[in-house]
C-alpha positions in Angstrom: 45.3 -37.9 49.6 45.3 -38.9 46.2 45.7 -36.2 43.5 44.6 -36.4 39.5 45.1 -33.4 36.8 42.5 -32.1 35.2 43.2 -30.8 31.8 40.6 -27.8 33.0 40.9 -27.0 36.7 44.6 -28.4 37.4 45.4 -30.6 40.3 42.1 -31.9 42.1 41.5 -34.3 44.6 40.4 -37.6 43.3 37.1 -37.7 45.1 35.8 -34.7 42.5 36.1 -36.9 39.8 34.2 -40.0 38.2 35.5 -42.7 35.8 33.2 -43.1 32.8 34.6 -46.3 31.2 37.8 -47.3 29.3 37.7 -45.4 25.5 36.1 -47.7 22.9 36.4 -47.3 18.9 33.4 -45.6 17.0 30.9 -48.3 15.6 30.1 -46.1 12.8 26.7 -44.7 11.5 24.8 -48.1 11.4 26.5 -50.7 13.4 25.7 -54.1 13.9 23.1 -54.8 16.7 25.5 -57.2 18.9 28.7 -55.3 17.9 26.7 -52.7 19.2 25.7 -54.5 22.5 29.0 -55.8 23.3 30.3 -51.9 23.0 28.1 -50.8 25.4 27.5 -53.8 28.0 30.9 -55.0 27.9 34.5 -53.5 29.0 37.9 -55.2 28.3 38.7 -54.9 32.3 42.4 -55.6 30.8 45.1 -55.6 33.4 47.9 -52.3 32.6 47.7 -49.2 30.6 44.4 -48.2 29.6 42.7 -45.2 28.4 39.8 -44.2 30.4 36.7 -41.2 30.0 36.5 -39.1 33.3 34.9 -36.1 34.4 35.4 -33.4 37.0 32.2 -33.3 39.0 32.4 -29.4 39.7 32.6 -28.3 36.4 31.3 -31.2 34.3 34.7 -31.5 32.2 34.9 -34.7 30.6 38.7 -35.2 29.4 40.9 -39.0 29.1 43.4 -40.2 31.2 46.1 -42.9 31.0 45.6 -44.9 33.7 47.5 -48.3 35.4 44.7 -50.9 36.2 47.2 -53.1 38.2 48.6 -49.7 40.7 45.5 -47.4 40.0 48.2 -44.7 38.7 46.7 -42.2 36.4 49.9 -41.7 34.4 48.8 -38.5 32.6 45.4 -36.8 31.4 44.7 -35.2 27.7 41.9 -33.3 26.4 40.0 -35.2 23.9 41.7 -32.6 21.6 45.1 -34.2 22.5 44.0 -37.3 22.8 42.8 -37.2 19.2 45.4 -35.5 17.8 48.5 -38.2 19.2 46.7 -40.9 17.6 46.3 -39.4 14.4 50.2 -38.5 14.9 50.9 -42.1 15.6 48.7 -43.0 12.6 46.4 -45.1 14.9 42.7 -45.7 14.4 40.7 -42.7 16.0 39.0 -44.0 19.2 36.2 -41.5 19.3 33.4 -43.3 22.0 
């Protein structure tokens, strides 16, 4: 049985949880019409680390996780708090999708 964390609820089997796409960067408040359709139409489906949305079904708790495309490892899971507050620690862009 395969186990995932939820930030939430704690350790949960995997089939109460659904993958909601890889994290993209905000567009901003009036973004261009095919930067717009790429963001939503198309994913990166890169091999390795990725950051991904999911949610726990039960409770509808939508939370990231760092997940290995090439094992299917989730390495860890963050709220979007966390996740927001590493990457302004690491002084990276906010990815806020």
């Amino acid at each position: 049985m395969k186990i995932m964390r939820c930030p939430l609820n704690g350790a949960r089997n995997i089939t109460e949880f659904v993958c909601g796409g890889e994290v993209k960067p905000l567009l901003g408040a009036d973004p261009d019409p095919r930067a717009l359709g790429r963001s939503i139409y198309f994913e990166r489906n890169r091999a390795g680390l990725v950051w991904e949305w999911w949610m726990h079904v039960p409770s509808a708790y939508w939370f990231i996780a760092r997940r290995d495309t090439r094992t299917d490892e989730i390495v860890r899971t963050l709220t979007f708090e966390e996740f927001t507050a590493e990457q302004v620690a690491a002084r990276e862009e906010p990815v806020l999708s």
